[in-house]
N, C-alpha and C positions, 0 to 999 in steps of 0.2 A: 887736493888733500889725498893724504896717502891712504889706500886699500888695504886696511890691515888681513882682509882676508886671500888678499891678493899676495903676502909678502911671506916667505918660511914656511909654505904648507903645500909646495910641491910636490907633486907621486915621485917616491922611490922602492927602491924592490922589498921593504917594511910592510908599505903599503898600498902596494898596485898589482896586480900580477895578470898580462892578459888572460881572460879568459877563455878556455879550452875545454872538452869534456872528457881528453885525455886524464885531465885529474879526477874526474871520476871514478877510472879504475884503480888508480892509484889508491884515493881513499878507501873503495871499498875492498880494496886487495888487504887492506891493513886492518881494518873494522872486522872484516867477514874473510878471514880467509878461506877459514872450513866450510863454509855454507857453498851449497850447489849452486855453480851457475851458468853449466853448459850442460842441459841432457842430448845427447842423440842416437838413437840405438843401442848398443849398449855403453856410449859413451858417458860416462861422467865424471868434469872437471870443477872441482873446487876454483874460488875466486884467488884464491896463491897462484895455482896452476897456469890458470888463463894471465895473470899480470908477467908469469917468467913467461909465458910460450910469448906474450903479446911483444916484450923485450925481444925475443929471442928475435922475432919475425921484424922488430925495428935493426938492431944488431945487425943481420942478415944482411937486409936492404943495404944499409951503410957501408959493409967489407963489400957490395956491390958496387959502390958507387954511386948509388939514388944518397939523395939529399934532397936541400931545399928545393920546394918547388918542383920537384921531378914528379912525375904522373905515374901511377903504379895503378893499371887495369885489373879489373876480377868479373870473371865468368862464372858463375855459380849459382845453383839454388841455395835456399836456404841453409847451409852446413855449418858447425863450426868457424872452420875458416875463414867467412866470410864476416863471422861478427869478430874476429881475430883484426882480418884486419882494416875495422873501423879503427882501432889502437894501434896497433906495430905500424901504419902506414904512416900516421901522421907524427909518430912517435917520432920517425925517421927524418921527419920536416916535408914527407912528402904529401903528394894530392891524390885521395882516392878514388877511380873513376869505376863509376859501377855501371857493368854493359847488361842492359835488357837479352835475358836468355830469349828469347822470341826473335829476338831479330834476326836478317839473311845476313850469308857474308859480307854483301854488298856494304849494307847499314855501319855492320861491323867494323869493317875495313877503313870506312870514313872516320869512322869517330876514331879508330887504333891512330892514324894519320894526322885527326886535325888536332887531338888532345895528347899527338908526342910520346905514346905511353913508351916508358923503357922497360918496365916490367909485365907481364900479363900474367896472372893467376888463372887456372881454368881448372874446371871441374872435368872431369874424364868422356862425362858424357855426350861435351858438348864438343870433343875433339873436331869432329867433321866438319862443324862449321866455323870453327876456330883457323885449323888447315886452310878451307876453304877460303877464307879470310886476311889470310898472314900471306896468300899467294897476290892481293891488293896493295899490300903495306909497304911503305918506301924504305923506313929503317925498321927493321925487325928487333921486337922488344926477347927482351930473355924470356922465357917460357916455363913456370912452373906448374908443375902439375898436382892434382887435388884428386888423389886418388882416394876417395868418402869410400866408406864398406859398405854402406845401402848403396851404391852407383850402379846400374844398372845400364852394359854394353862401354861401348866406346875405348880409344886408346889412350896410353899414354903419349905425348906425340914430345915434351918440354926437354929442357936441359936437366932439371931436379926435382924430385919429388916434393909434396911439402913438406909436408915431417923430415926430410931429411934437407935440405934448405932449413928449417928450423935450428937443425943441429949442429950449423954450422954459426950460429947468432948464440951473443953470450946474456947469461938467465939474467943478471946485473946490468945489463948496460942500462944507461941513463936517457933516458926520453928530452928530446930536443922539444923544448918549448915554441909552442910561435913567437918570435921578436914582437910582434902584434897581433892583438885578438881578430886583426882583420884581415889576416894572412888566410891563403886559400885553405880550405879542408878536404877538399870535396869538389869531386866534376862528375853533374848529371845530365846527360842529354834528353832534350825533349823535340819534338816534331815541329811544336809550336804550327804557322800555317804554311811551310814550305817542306818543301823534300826533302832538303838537308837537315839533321838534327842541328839543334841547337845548345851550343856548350853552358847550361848555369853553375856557376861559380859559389860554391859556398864557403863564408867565412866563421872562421874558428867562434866567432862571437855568438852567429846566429845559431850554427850548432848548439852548444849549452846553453843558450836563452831558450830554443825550441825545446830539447830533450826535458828542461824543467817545465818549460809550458804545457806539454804532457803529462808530469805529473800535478801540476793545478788543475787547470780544466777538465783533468778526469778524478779528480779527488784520488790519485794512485796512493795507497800506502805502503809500508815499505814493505819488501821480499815478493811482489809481487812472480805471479809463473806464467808467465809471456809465452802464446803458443802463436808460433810463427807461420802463419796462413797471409800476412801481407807479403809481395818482394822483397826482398831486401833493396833490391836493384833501382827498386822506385821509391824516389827522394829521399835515399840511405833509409827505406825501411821505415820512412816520416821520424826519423834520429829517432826508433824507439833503440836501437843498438845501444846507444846513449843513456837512452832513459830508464831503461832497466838492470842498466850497470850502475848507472847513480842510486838506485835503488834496493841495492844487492838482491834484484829479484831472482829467478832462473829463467833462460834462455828454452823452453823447449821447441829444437829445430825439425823441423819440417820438409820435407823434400820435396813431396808431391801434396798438393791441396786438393783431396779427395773426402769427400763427407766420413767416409769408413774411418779415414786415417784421425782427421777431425774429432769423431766423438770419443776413439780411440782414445787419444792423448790425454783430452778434457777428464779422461775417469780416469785413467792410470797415472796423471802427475798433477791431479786436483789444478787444473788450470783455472787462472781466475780471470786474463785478461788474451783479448786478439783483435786484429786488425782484420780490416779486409773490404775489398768492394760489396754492394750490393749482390751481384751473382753468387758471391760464396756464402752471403748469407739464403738464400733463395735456395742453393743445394741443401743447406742444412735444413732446411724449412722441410723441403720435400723427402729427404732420407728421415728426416724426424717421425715421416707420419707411418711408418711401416716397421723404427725402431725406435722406440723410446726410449730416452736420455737413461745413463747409468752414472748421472754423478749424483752428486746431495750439495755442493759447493754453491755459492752465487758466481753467474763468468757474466762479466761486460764485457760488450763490443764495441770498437767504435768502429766505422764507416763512412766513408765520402764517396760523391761520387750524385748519380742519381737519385732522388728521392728514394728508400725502401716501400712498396706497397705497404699497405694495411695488412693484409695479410699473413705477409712477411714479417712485419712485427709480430703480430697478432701470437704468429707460430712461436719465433724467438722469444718470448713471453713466457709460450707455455710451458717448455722447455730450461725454461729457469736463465736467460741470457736478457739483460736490460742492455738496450741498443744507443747510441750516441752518437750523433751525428755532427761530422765536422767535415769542412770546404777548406782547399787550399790547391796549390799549383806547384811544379817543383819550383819555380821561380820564388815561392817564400816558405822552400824548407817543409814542402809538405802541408798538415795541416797548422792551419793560422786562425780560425774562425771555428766555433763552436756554438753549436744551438744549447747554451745555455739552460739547464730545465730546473722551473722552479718548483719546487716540492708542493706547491697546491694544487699541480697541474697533476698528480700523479691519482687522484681521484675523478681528474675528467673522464667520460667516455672513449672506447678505443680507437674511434671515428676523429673525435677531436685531440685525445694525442698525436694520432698518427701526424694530423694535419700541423699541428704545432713544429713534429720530429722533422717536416717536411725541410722546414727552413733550416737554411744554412745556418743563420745565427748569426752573433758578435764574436769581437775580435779576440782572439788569445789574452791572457793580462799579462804575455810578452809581447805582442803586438800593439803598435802603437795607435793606430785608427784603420777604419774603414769607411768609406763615401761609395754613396750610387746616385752618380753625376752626368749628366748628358756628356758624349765622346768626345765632342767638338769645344764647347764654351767650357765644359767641367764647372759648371753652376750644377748644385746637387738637386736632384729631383725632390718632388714632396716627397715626405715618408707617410703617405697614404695606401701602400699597398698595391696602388694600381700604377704608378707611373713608374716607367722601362727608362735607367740608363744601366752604365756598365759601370763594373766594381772596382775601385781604385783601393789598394792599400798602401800603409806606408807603417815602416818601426823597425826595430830590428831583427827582424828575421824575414829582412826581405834581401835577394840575392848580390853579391858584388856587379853582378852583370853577365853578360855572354861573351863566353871565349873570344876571341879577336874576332870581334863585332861590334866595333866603338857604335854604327850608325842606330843599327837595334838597338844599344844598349842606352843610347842616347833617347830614341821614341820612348822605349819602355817605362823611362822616370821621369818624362815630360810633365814639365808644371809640378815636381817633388812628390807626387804619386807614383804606384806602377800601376801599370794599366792591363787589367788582367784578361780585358778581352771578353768577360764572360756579361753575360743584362739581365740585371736583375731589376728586383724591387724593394722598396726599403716600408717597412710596416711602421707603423705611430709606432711601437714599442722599441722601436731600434732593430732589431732582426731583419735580416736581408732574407732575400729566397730569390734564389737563380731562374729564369725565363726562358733564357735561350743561350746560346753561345754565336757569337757577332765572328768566331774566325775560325767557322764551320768545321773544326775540330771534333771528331768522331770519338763516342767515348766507350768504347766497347768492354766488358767485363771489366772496367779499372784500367783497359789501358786508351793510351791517345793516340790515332790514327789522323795521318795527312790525310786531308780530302786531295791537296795537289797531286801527293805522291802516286797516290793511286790512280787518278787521272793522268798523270805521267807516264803511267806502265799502260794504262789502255789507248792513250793515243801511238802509242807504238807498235798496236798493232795493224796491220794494212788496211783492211776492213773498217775500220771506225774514222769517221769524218769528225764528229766532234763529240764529246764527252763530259758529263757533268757526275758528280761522287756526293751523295747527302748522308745522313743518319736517316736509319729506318728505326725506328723504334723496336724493342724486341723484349718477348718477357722474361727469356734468360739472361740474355747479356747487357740489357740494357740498351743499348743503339747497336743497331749493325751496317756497315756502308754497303747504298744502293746506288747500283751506278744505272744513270741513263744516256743512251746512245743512239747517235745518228749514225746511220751504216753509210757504206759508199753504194752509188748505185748501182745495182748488178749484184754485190753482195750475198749470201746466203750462206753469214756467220749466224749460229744459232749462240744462245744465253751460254750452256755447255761450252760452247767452244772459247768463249770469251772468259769463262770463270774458269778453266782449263791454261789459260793462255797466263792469266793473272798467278795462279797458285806456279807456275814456273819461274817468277819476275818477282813476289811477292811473300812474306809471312804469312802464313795460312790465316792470320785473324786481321789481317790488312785486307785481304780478298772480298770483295764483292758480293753477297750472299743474293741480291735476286740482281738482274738484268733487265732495263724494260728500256724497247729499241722503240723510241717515238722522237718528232721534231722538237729540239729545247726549244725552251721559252727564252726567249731573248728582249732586253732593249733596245733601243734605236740606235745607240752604239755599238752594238752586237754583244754585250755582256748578260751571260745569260743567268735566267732571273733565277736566284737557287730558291728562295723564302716559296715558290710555284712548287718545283721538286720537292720538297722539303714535305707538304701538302698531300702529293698526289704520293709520297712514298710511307704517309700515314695511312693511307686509305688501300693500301696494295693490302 
């Protein structure tokens, strides 16, 4: 029997159009053009302005040469330019790769190389280790430069300025659609558990399913005033780039995340919403108590990452900022998971909010599910609160996979979950809360540090026989890596010389903050037992 719904009701371009969040600006350029939607210093560009320069910046690329699929790198704080070009890049059909300002040339150099970039945007200041970088690189990408007026030092080192690289792209040109919503957007690298970064792939799809799932799970409403205290660099900024262009909110950008600059912003552009790890909440906590807030506005926060103390709410509270708490990975686009809060919960005591804020929560209502499932069988544990698997998600806004890395990419989706590596537990009410991390992933102020990598730099040194790298707990940054070491015999490297030896090899927040030279704890196969370290570096 014939399927009448199966016959004459085929997608065509009526009624299908892949999904992108390039058409967000597009709408809102049209909706709002006058409304503000770039502050930065004395910058301010209306939503027309930002849609031609965004053209312009697609235009450009193209009389370059970048098309489909080409990789177009950017170096930069939080500037303009960089939420530019979340649109002109993709506009172009290309893939935006955003390079962690923190990293050494070395890092840099890899990822210039394994993600192909033909173009590189950089910010002026980061010239030195750009330079120092591009002397790694096998084909050398074009170079343009970002010369910001808050920039502070460094050279121009590029072929074009940007604004003038702008000028040469036309205010009209027509934005290339993705052929499919499942076409790349976006390349983020992460450390994952080895030394090489790891290339994750974003598609067109998950982008605007995420950037909307920001505005649900935080009830965002529209023109919101975005102050930019998270990277942009990490997981595109968790596509709020996106979500605050869907929302003709304002962009206010940020260079440097200093508490001054912080409460700064928050009074002079009535900010209502920011991102950020725990430590930047914890600065404002402690600047809070010697200056008192000068706005009158309500500002939410959201936050991932480690638990926020009690305290730390407590502060954010007082201060007029209700906190939110949400878990994700750049592997699913940032955040995916929200601790959900239910408004009877907002008369509990601050003891037992906090404890609720604790938990990660449930999944996005773009995400499709969440399991915390033993690693091995992936039979789901009770959701009793106490019993430890690791966190599997699955929906879409979970990543295409890793750059030419079929075999990870393959682990990763094992059994039609990804497998996030992180142990939690899952509560009778359905809310997860994280335990531990199983792929000893170091999570320092919001960012993710190799435990190998850094063991790799201290076994290179001559002095060290064997080496082991943990989180130490810490109350500013949240974890800091403690490395323990066996010296060779005869030795007489001191801790200094060793955190000495790292800050020349390493990122200054990759480096080691104490040194404790004792015999590892080892198996009977000689693997040495971290969950010991892990212990004796709570207690240091």
């Amino acid at each position: 029997m014939t399927n009448a719904y199966a016959s004459g009701l085929g997608a065509n371009a009526a009624n299908y159009v892949p999904l992108t969040p390039i058409s967000f600006l597009r709408r809102t350029a049209s909706v709002y053009p006058d409304r503000v939607g770039i502050v930065h210093g004395e910058i301010r560009r209306s939503w027309a302005e930002i849609y031609e320069r965004c053209r312009r910046l697609a235009s450009a690329l193209s009389r370059h040469g970048i098309g489909r699929d080409d990789t177009v790198a950017i170096m930069a704080p939080n500037v303009p330019a960089f939420i530019e070009a979340h649109f002109g890049v993709p506009m172009c059909g290309a893939v935006l790769n955003s390079l962690n300002i923190r990293l050494d040339p070395e890092a840099i150099a890899f990822i210039l190389n394994h993600g192909e970039a033909k173009v590189l945007l950089t910010d002026r200041e980061f010239s030195g280790t750009i330079e120092a970088a591009l002397k790694h690189v096998e084909t050398k990408p074009l170079v343009i430069d970002i010369d910001d007026p808050l920039a502070e030092g460094g050279a121009l080192i590029g072929v074009y300025e940007y604004e003038d690289f702008l000028a040469m792209g036309a205010p009209a040109f027509e934005p290339i659609p993705p052929q499919n919503e499942w076409d790349a957007i976006a390349l983020n690298y992460t450390s994952g558990t080895t030394g090489d970064p790891k290339g994750v792939v974003y598609h067109h799809r998950g982008a605007y399913l995420n950037a909307l799932g920001n505005v649900v799970s935080w009830a965002m409403p529209h023109f919101p005033v975005y102050l930019w205290t998270l990277p942009m660099f990490h997981c595109n900024g968790w596509c709020f780039p996106w979500t605050i262009t869907a929302m003709a909110g304002t962009h206010v950008c940020l260079r440097k995340v200093v508490p001054e600059a912080i409460f700064k912003a928050i009074a002079d552009h009535a900010v209502t919403h920011l991102c950020g790890a725990p430590i930047v909440m914890s600065m404002m906590a402690e600047f809070s108590a010697s200056h008192p807030r000068n706005w009158d506005q309500p500002v939410s926060m959201m936050t991932a990452g480690a638990a926020p103390p009690a305290a730390v709410i407590g502060a954010m509270e007082e201060i007029g900022i209700s906190v939110n708490h949400v878990y994700g990975l750049t592997e699913v686009f940032g955040p995916c998971v929200v601790c959900a809060w239910h408004p009877e919960w907002d008369s509990l005591p601050l003891e037992r909010r906090t404890v609720l804020k604790a938990r990660q929560g449930v999944p996005y209502e773009v995400q499709e599910d969440i399991m915390v499932a033993d690693p091995d069988s992936m039979e789901p544990v009770p959701p009793d609160g106490t019993s430890i698997g690791e966190i599997f998600l699955r929906g879409n806004i979970v990543m295409k996979g890793y750059l030419k890395n079929p075999e990870t990419t393959e682990a990763a989706f094992a059994g039609g979950w990804f497998h996030s590596g992180d142990l939690a537990v899952m509560h009778p009410n359905g809310y997860v809360e994280i335990k531990d991390r199983s792929k000893d992933i170091i999570i320092s102020g919001g960012e993710n540090i190799s435990s190998v990598e850094v063991e790799d730099v201290l076994y290179r040194h001559p002095d060290i026989l064997m080496a082991a790298v943990v989180a130490k707990p810490d109350e500013k940054w949240g974890e800091t890596p403690c490395a323990f070491v066996e010296l060779r015999a005869g030795s007489s490297a001191t801790a200094a010389d060793i955190m000495a030896f790292c800050r020349e090899r390493l990122a200054g927040y990759k480096c080691p903050k104490f040194v404790v030279f004792s015999e590892l704890p080892k198996t009977s196969t000689g693997k040495v037992q971290k969950f010991q370290l892990r212990e004796q570096a709570k207690s240091l």
